[in-house]
C-alpha positions as a Markdown table, in Angstrom:
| # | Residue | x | y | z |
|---|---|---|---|---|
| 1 | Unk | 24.8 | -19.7 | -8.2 |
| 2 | Unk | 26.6 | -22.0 | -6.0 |
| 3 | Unk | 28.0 | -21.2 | -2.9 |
| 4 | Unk | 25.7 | -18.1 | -2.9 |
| 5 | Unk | 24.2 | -17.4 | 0.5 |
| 6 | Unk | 21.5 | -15.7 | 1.4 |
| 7 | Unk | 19.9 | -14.4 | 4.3 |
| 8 | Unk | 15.9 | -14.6 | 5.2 |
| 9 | Unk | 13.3 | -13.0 | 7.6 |
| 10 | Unk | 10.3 | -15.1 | 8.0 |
| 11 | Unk | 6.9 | -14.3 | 10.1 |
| 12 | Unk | 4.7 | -16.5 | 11.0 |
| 13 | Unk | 1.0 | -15.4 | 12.1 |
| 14 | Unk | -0.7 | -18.2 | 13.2 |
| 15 | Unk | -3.9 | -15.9 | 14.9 |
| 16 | Unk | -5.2 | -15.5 | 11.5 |
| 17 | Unk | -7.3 | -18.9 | 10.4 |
| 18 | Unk | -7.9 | -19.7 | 6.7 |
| 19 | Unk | -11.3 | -18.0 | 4.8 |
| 20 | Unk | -11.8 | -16.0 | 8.3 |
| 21 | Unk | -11.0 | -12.6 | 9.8 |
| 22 | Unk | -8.1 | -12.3 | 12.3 |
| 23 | Unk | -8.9 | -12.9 | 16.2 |
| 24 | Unk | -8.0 | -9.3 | 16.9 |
| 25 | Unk | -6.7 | -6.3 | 14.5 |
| 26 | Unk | -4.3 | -4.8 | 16.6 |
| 27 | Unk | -1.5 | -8.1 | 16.5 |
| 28 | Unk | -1.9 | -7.9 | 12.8 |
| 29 | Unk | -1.5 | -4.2 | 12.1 |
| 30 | Unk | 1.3 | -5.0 | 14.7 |
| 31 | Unk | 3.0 | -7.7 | 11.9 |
| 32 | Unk | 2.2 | -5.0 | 9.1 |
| 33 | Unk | 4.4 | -2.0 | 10.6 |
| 34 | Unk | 7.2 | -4.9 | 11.9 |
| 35 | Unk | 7.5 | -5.9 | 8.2 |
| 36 | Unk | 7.1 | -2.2 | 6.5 |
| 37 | Unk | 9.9 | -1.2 | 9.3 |
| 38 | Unk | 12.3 | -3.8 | 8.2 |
| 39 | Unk | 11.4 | -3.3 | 4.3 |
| 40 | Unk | 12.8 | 0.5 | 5.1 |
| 41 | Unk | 15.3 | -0.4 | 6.8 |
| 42 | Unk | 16.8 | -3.2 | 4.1 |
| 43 | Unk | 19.1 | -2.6 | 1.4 |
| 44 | Unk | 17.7 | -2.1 | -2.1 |
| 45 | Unk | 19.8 | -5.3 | -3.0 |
| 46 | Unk | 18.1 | -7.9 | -0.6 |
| 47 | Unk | 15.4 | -8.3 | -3.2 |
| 48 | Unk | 11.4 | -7.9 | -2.7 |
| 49 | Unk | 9.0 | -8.7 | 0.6 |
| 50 | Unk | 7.6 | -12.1 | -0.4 |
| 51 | Unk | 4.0 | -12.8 | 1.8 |
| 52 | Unk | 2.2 | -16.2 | 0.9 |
| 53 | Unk | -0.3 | -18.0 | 3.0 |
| 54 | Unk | -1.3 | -21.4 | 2.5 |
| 55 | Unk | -3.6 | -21.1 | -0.1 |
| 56 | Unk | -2.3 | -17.8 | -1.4 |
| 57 | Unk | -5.0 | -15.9 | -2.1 |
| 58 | Unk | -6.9 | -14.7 | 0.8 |
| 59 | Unk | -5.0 | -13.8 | 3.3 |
| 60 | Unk | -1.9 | -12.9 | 1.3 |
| 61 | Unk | -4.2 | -10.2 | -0.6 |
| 62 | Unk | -5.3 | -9.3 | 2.7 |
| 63 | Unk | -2.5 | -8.8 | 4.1 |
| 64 | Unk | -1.2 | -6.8 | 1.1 |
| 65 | Unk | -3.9 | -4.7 | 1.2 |
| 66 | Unk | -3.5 | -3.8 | 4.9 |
| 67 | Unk | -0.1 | -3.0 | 4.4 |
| 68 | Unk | -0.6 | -0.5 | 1.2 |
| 69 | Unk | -3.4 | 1.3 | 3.6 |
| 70 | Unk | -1.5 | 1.6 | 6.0 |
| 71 | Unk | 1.0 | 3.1 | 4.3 |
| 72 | Unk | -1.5 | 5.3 | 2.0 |
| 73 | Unk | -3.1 | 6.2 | 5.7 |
| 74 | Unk | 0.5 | 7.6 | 6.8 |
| 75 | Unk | 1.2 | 9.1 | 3.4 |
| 76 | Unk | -2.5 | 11.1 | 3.0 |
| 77 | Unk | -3.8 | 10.4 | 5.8 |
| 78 | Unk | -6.7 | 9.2 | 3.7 |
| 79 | Unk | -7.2 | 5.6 | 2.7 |
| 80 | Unk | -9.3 | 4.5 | -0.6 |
| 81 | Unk | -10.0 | 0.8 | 0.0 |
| 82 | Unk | -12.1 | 0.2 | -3.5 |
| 83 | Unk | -9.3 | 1.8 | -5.2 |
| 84 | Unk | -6.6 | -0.4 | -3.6 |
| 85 | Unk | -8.4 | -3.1 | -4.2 |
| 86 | Unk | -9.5 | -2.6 | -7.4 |
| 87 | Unk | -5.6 | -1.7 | -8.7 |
| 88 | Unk | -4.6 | -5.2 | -6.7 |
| 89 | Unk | -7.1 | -7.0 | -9.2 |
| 90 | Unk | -5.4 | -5.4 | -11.7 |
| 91 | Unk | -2.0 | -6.2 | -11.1 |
């Protein structure tokens, strides 16, 4: 509505180029527990985590994926990559 204001996070990871693997894991698993830690840490009201790269696809399902394996790794201590993947497809 007007005069509504909003406030927004925004990362940028430039070491990841398009339709390639990152330079180096660690800086992105880095980016995934900086954005899982400020997810927690957010009210319920400030809405949904919102990842996009350029084209959308690749690397935002990448990312997405990381960060659901990561969290599965911490919960179970197990991951199940097919079945992550497979669901994502899904959804």
């Amino acid at each position: 509505s007007e005069g509504e204001e909003r406030t927004l996070k925004q990362y940028w990871y430039t070491s990841w180029p398009d339709q390639k693997t990152p330079d180096k894991a660690p800086p992105l698993l880095e980016l995934v527990r900086e954005v899982e830690e400020v997810r927690k840490q957010a009210p319920p009201s400030s809405g949904p985590v919102i990842v996009h790269c350029s084209a959308g696809i690749g690397r935002t399902g990448c990312f997405i994926a990381t960060s659901i394996l990561c969290q599965q790794l911490s919960n179970e201590g197990v991951v199940d990559i097919l079945k992550t993947t497979s669901q994502l497809r899904l959804d």
